[in-house]
N, CA and C atoms as a LAMMPS dump frame, in Angstrom:
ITEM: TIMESTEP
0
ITEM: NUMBER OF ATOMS
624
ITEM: BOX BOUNDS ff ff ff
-5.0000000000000000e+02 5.0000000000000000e+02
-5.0000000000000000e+02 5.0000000000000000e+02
-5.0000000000000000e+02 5.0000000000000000e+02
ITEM: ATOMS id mol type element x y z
1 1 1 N -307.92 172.392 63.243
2 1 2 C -306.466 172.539 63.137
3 1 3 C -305.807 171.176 63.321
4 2 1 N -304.502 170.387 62.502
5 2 2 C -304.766 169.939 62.276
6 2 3 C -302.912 169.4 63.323
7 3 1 N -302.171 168.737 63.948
8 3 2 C -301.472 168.094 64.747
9 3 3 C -300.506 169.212 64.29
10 4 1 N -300.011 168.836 63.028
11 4 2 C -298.624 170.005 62.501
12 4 3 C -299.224 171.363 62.793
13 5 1 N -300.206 171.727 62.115
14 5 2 C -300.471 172.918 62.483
15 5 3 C -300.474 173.681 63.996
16 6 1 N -301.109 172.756 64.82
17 6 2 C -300.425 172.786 65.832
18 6 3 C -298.834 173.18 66.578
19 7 1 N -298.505 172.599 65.953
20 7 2 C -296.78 172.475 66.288
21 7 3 C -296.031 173.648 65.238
22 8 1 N -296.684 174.208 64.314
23 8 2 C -296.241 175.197 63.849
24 8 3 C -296.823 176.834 64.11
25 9 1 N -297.799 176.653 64.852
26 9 2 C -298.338 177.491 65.91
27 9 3 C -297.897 178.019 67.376
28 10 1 N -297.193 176.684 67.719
29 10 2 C -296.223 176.971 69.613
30 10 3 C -297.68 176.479 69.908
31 11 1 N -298.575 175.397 69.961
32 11 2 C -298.992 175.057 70.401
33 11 3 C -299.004 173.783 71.084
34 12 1 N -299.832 173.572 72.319
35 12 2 C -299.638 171.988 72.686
36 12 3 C -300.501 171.189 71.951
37 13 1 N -299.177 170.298 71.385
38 13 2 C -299.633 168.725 70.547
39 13 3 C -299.41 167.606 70.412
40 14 1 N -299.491 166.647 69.649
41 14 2 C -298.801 165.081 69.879
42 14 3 C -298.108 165.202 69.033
43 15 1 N -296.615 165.224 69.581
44 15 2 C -295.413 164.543 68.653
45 15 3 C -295.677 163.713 67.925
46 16 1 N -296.15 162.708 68.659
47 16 2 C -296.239 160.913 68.259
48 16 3 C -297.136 160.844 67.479
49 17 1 N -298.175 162.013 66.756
50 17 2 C -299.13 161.281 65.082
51 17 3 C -298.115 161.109 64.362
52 18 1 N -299.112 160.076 63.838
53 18 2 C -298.19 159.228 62.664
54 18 3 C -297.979 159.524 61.427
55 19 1 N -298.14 160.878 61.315
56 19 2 C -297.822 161.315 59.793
57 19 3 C -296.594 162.276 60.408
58 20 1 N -296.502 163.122 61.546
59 20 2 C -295.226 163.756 62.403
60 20 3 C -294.383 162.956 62.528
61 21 1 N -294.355 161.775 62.853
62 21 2 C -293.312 160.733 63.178
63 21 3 C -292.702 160.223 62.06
64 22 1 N -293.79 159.723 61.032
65 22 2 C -293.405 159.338 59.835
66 22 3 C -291.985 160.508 59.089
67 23 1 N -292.256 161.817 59.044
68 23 2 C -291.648 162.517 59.177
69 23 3 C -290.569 163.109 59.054
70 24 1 N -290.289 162.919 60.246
71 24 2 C -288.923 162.863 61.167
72 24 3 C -288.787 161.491 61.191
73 25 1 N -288.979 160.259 60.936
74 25 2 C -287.769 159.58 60.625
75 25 3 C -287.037 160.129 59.565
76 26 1 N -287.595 160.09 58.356
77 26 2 C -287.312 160.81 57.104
78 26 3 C -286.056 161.72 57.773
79 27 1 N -286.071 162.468 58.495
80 27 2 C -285.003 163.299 58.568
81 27 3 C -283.545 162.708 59.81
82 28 1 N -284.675 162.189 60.727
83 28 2 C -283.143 160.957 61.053
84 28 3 C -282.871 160.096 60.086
85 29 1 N -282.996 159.673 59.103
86 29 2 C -281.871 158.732 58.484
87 29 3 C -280.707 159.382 57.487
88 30 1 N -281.525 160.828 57.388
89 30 2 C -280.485 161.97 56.813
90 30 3 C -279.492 162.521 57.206
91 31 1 N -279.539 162.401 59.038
92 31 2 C -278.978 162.643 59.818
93 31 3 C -277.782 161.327 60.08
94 32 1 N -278.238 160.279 60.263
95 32 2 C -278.068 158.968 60.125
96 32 3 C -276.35 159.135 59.684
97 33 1 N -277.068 159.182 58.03
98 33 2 C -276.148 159.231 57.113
99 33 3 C -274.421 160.262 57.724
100 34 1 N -275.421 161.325 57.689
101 34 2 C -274.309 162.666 58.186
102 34 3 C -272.779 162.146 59.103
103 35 1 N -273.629 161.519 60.388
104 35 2 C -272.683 161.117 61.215
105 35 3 C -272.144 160.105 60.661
106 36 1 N -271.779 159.205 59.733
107 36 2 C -271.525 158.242 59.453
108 36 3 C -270.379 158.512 58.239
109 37 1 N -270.241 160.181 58.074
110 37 2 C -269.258 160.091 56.675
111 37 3 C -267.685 160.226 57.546
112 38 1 N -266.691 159.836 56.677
113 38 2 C -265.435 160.042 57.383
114 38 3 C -264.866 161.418 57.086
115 39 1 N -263.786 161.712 58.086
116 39 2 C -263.378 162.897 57.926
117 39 3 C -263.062 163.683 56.642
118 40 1 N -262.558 162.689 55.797
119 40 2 C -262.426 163.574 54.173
120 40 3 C -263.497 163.358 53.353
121 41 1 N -264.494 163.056 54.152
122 41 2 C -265.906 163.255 52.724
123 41 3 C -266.234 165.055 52.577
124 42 1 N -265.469 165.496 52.812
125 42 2 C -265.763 167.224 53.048
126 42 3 C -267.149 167.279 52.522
127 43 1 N -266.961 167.285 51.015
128 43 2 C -268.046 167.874 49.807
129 43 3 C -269.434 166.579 50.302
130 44 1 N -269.247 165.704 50.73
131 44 2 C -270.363 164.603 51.208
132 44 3 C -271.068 165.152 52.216
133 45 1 N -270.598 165.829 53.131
134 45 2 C -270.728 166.342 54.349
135 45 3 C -271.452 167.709 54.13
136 46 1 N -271.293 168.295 53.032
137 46 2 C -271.837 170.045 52.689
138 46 3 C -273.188 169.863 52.08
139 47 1 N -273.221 168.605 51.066
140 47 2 C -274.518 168.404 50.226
141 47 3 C -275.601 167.68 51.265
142 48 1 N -274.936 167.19 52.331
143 48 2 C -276.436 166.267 53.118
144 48 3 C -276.76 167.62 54.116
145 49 1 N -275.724 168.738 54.259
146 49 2 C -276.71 169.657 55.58
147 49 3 C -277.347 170.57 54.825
148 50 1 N -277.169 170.55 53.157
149 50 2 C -277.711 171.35 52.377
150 50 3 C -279.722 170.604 52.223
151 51 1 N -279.729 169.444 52.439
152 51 2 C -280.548 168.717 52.115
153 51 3 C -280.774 168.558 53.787
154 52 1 N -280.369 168.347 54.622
155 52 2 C -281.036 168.222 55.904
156 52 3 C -281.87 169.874 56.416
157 53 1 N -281.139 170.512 56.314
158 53 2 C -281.75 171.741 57.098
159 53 3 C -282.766 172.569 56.469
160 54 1 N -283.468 173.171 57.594
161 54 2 C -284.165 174.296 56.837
162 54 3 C -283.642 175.414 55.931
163 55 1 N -282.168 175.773 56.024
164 55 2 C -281.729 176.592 55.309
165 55 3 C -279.938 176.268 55.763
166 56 1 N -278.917 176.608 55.275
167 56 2 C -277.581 176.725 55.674
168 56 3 C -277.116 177.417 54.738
169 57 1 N -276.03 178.341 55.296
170 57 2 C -275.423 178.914 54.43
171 57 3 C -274.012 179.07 54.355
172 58 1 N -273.521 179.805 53.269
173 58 2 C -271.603 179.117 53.287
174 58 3 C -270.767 179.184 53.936
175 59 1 N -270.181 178.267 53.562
176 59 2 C -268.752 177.972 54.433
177 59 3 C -269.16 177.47 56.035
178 60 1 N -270.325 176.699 56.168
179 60 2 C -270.859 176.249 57.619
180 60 3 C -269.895 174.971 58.047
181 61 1 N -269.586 174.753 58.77
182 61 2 C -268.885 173.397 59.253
183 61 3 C -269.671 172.711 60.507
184 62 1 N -269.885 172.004 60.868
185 62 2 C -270.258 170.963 61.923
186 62 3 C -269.846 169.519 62.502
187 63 1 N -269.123 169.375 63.204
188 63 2 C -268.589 168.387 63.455
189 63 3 C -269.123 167.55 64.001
190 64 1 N -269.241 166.394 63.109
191 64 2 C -270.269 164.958 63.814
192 64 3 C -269.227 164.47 65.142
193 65 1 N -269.895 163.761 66.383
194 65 2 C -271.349 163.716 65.977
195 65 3 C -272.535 165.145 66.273
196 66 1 N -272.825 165.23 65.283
197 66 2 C -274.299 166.149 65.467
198 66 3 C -275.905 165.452 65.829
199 67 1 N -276.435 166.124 66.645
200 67 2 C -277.636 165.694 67.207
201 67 3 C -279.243 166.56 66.849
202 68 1 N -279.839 166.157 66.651
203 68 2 C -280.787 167.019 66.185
204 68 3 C -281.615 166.057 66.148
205 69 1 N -283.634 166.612 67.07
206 69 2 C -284.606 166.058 66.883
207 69 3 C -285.312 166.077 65.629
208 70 1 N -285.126 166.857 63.879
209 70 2 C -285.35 166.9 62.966
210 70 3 C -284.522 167.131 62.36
211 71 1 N -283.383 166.225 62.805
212 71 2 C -281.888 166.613 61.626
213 71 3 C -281.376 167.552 61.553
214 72 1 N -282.13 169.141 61.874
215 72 2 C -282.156 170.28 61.398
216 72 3 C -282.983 170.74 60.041
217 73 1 N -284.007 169.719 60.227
218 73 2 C -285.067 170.329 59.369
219 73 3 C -285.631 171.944 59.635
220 74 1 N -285.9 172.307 60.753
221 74 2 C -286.427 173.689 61.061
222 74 3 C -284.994 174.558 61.936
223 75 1 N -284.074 174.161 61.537
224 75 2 C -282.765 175.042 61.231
225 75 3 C -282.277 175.902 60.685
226 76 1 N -282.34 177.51 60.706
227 76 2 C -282.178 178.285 59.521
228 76 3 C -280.885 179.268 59.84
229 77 1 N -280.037 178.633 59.417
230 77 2 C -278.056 178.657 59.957
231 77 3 C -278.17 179.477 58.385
232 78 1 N -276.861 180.83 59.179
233 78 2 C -276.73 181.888 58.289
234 78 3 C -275.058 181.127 57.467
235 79 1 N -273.872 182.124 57.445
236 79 2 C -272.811 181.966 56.895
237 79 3 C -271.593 181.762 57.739
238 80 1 N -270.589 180.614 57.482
239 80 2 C -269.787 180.657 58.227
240 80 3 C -270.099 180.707 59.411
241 81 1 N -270.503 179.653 59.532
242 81 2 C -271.021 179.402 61.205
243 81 3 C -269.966 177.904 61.637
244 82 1 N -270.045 177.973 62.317
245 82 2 C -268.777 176.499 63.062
246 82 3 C -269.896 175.977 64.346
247 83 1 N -269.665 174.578 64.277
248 83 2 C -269.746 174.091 65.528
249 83 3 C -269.272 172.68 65.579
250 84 1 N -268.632 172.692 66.988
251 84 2 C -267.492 171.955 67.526
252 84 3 C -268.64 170.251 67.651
253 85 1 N -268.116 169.227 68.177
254 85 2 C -268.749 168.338 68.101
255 85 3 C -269.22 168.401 69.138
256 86 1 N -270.78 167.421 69.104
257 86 2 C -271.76 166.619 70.021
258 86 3 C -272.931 168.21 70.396
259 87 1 N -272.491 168.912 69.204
260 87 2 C -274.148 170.093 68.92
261 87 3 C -274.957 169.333 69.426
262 88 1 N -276.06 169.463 69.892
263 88 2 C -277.308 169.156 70.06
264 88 3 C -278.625 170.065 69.766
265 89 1 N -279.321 170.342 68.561
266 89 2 C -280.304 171.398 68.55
267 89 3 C -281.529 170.592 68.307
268 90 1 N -282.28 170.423 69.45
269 90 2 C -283.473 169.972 69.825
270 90 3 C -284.611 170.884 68.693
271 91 1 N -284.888 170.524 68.008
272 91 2 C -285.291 171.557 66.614
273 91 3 C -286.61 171.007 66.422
274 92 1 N -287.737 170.657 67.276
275 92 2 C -289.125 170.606 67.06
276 92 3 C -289.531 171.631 66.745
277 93 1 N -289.259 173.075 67.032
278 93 2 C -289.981 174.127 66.591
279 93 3 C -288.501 174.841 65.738
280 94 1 N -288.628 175.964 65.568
281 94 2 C -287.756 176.607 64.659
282 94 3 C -286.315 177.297 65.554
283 95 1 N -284.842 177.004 65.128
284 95 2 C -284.036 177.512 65.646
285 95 3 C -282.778 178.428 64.551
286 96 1 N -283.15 179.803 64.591
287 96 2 C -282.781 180.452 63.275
288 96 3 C -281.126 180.747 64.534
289 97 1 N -280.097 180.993 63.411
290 97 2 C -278.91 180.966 63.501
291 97 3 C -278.318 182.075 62.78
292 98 1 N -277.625 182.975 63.319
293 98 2 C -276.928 184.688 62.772
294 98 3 C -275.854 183.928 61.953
295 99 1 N -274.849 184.944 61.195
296 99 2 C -273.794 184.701 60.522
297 99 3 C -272.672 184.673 61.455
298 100 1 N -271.532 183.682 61.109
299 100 2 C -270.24 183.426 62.012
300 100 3 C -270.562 182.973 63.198
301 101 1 N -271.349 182.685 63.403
302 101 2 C -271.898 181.859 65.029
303 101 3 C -270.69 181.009 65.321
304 102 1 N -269.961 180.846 66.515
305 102 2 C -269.38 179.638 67.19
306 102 3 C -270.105 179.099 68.014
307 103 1 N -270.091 177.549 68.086
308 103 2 C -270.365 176.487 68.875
309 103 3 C -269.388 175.652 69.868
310 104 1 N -269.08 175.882 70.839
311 104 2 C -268.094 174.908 71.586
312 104 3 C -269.008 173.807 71.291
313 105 1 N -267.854 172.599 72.252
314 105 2 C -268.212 171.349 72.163
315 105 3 C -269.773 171.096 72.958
316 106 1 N -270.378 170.134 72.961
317 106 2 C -271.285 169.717 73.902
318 106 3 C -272.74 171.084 73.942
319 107 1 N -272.775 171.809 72.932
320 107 2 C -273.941 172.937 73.843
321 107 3 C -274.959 172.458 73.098
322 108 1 N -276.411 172.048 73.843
323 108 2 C -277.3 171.945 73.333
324 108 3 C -278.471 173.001 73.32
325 109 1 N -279.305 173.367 72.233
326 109 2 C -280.425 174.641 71.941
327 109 3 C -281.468 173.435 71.662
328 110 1 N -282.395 173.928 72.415
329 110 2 C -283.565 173.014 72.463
330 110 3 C -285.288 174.103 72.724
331 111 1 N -285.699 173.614 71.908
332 111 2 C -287.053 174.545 71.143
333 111 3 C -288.021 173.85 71.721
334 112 1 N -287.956 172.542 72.39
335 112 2 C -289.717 171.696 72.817
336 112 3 C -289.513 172.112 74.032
337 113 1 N -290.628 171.954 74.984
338 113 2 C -290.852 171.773 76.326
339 113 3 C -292.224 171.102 76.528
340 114 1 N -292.514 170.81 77.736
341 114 2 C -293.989 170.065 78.391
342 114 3 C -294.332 170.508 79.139
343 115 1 N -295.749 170.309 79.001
344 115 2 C -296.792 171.468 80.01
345 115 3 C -296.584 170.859 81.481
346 116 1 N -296.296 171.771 82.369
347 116 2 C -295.902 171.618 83.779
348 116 3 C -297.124 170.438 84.815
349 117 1 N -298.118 170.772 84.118
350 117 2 C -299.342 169.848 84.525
351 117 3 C -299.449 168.353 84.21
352 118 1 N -298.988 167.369 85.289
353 118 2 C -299.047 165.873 85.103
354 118 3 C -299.724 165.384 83.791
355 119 1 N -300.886 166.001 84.025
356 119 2 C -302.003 164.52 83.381
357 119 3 C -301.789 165.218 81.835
358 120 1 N -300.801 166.489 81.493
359 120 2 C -301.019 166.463 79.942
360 120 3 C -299.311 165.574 79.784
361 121 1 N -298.648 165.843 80.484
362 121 2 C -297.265 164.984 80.114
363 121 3 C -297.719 163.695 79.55
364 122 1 N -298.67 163.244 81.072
365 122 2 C -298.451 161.609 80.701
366 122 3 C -299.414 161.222 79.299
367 123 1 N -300.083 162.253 78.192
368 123 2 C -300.568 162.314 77.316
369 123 3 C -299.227 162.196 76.219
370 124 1 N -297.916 162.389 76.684
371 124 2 C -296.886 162.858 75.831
372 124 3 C -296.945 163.958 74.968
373 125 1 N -297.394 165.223 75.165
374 125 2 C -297.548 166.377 74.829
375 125 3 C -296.802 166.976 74.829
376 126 1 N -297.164 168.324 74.124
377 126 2 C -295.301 168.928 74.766
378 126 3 C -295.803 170.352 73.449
379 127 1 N -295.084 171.229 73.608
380 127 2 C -295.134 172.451 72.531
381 127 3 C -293.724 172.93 72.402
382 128 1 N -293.703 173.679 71.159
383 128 2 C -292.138 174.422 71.045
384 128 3 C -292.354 175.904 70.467
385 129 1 N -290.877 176.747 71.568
386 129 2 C -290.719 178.061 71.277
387 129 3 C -289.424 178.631 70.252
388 130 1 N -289.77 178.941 69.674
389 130 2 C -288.327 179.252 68.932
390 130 3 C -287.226 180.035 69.791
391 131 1 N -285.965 179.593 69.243
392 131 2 C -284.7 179.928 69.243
393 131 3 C -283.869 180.81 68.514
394 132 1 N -283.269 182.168 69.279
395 132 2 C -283.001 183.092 67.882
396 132 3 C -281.305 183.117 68.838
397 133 1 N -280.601 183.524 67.262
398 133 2 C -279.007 183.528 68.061
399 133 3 C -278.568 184.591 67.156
400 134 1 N -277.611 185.437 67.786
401 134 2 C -277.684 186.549 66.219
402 134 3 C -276.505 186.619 65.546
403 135 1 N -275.874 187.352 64.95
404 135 2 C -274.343 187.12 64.036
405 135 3 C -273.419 187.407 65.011
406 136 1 N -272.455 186.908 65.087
407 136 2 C -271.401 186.481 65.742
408 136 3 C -271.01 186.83 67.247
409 137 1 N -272.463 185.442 67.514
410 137 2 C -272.136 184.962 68.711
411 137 3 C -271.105 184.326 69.436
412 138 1 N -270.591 183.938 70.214
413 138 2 C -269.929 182.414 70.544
414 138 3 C -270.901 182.275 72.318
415 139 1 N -270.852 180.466 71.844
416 139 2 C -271.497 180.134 72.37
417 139 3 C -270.408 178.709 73.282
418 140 1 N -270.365 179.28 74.592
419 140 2 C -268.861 177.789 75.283
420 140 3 C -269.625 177.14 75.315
421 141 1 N -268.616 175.953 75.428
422 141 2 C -268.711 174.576 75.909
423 141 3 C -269.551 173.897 76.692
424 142 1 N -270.438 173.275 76.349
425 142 2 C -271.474 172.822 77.804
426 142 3 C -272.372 173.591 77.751
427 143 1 N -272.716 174.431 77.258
428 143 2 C -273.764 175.154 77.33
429 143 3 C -275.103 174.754 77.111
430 144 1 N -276.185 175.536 77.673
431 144 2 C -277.269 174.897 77.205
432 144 3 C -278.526 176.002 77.246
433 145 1 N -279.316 176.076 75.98
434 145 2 C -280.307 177.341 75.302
435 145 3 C -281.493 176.74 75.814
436 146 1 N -282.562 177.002 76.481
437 146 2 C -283.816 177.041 76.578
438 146 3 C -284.599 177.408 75.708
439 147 1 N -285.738 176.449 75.208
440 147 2 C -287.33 176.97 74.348
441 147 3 C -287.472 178.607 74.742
442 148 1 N -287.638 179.322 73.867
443 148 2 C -288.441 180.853 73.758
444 148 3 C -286.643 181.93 73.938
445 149 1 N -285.435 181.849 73.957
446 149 2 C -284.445 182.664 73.921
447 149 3 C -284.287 182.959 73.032
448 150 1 N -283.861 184.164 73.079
449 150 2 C -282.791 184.93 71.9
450 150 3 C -281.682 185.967 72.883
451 151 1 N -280.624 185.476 71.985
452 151 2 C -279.396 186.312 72.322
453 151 3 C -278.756 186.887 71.171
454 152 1 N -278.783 188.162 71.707
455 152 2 C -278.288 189.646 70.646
456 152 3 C -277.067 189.244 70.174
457 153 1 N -276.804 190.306 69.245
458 153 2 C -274.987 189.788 67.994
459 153 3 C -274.384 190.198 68.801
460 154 1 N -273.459 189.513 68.147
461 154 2 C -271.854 189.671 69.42
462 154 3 C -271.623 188.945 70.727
463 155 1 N -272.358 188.854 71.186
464 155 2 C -272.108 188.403 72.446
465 155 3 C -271.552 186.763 72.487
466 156 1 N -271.167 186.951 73.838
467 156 2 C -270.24 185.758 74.272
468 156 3 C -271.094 185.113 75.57
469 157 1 N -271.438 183.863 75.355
470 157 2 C -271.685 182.896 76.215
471 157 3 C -271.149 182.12 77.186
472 158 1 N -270.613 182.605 78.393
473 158 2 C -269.043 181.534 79.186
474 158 3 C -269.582 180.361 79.026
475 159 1 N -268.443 179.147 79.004
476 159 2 C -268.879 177.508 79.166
477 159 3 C -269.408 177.326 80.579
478 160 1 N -270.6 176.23 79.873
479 160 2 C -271.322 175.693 81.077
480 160 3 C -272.59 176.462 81.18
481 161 1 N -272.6 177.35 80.981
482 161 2 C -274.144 178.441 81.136
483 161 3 C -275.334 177.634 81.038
484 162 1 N -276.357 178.132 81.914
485 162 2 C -277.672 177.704 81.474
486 162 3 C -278.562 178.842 80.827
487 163 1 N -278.818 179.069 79.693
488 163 2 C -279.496 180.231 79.175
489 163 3 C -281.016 180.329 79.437
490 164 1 N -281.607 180.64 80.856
491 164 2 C -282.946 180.673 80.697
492 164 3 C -283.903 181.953 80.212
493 165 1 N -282.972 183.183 79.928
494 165 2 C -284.067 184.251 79.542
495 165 3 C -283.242 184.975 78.33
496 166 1 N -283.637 185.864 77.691
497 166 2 C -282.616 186.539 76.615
498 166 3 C -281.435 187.248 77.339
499 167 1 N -280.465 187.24 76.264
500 167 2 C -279.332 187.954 76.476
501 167 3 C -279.562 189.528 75.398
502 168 1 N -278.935 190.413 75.796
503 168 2 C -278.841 191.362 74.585
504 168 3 C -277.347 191.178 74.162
505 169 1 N -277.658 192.164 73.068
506 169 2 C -276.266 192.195 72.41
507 169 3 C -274.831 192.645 73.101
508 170 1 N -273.607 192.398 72.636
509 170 2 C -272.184 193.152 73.039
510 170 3 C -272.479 192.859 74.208
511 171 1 N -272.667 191.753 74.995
512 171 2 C -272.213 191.463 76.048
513 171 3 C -271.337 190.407 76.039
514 172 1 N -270.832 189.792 77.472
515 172 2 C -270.214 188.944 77.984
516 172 3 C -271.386 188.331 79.343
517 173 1 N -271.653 187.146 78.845
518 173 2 C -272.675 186.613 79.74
519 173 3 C -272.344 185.365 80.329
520 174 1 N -272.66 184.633 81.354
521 174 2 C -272.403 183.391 81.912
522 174 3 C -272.805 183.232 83.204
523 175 1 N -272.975 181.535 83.804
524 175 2 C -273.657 181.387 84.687
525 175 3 C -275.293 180.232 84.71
526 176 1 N -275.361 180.01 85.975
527 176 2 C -276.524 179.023 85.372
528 176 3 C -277.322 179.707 86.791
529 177 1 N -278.331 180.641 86.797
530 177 2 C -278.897 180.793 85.009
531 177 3 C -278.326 181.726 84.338
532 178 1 N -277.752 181.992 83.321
533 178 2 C -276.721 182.832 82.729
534 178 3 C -277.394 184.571 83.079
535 179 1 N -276.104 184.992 83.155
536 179 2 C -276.629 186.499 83.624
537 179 3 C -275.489 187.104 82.69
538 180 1 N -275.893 188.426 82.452
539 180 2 C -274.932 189.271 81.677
540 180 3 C -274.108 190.361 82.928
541 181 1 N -272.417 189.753 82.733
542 181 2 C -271.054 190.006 83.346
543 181 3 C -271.042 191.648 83.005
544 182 1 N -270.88 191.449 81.565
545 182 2 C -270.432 193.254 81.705
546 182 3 C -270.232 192.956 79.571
547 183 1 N -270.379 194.682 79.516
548 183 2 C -270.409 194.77 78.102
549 183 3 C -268.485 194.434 77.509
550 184 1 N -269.062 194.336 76.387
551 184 2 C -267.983 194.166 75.718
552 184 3 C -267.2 195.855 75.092
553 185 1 N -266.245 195.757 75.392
554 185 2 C -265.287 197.357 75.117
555 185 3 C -264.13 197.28 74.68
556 186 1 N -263.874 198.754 75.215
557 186 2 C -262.237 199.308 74.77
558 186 3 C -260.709 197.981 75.474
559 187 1 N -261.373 197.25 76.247
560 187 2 C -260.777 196.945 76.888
561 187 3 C -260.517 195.117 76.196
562 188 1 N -261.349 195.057 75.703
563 188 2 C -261.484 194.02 74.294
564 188 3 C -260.645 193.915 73.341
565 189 1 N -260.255 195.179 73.104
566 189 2 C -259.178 195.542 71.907
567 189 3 C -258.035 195.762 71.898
568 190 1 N -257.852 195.759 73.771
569 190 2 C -256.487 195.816 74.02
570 190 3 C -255.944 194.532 74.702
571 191 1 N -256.699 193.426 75.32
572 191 2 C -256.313 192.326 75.528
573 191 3 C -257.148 190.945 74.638
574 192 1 N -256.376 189.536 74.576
575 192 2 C -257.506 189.07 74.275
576 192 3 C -257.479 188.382 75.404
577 193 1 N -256.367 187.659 76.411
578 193 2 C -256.595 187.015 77.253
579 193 3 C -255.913 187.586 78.883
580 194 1 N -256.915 187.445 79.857
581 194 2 C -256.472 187.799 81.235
582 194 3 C -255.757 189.096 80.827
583 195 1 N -254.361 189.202 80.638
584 195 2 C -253.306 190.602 80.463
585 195 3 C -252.346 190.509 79.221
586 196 1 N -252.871 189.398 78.424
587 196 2 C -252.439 189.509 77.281
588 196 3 C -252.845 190.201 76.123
589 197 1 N -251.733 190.991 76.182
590 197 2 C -252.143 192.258 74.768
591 197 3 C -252.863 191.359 73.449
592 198 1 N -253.405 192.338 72.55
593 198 2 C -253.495 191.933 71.268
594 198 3 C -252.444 192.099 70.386
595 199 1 N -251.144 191.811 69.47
596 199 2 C -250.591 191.925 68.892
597 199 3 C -251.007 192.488 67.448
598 200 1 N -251.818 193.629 67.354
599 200 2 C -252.349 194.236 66.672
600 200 3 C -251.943 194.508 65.215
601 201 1 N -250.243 194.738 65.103
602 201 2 C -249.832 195.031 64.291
603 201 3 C -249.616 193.709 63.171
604 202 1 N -248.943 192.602 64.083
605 202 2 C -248.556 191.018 63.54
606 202 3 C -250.097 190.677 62.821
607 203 1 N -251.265 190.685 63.447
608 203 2 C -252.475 190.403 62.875
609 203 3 C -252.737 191.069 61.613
610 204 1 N -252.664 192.02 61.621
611 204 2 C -253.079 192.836 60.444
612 204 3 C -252.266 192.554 59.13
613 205 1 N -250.783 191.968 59.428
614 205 2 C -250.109 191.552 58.266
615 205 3 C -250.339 190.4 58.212
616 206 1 N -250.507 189.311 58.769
617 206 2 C -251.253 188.318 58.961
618 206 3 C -252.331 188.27 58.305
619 207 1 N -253.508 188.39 58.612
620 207 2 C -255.292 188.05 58.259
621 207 3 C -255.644 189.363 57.688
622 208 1 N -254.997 190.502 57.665
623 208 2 C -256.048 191.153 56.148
624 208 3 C -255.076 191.918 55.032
């Protein structure tokens, strides 16, 4: 078996062969590029994450700067997904993405980790678990996803969280290590903030 194969297994391997590295530069200078367009390159900006990622789909936005250990080569982002600037998706192994996902600022999802045992670190070793997020999540500010999670659709992430185990769906979760608050309800539909109603009627002539 052969280093990649490895690493496309969740197994422990060397980042650092030189055909892996070779690589991923290839995909940092794609990345490179990305952060480097100005705010009205819109259509500049749609064709390089079309060409950086493992998959994206429409109407995605991302606001540089974006961070990514393979650009988002093993990225597989559904529709209309947003994320705010200074993303970080640590993407050595695979991090699949639901439809309408939000991103606050600053949250990083990270897929590598290193074996807890000294003498393989100082080998620079390390393996990755995938990352699953499902359709329309939001995910606050500061946040940060651990190797091997998945969190169910719908749900809400408070800022700052540390996500160390799965979330399920239709919740409201937060906390480090993030814990699930309470489901999402009737009580959803009648406020959106603290004791502020939803203006139900104004919306509807509004947005549909």
């Amino acid at each position: 078996m052969t280093e990649r194969e490895r690493m496309a297994a969740g197994l422990i391997y060397n980042p650092w062969e030189p055909e892996i590295s070779a690589d991923q530069d290839v995909c940092l200078e794609r990345l490179y590029d990305y952060n480097a367009t100005r705010p009205m390159e819109k259509e500049k900006r749609a064709a390089l994450l079309k060409q950086m990622f493992g998959r994206i789909g429409e109407g995605c936005y991302i606001e540089p700067p974006f961070h990514a250990n393979w650009g988002g080569r093993n990225v597989y982002m559904g529709d209309f997904v947003y994320a705010n600037f200074n993303l970080t998706l640590v993407d050595d192994g695979d991090i699949i993405i639901g439809d309408r996902v939000l991103f606050g600022p600053n949250v990083t999802v990270a897929t590598p980790n290193h074996p807890i045992l000294p003498e393989l670190r100082r080998k620079g070793l390390q393996y990755n678990k995938p990352v699953r997020i499902g359709h329309d999540v939001w995910i606050g500010a500061g946040t940060v996803i651990v190797p091997g999670v998945t969190i169910g659709e719908n749900t809400v992430i408070g800022a700052g969280s540390v996500v160390t185990r799965d979330i399920p769906a239709n919740v409201v979760a937060y906390g480090n290590p993030c814990t699930v608050i309470r489901e999402i309800g009737d009580r959803d539909r009648e406020f959106f903030f603290k004791q502020e109603p939803i203006d139900w009627e104004e919306l509807q002539k509004r947005y549909e």
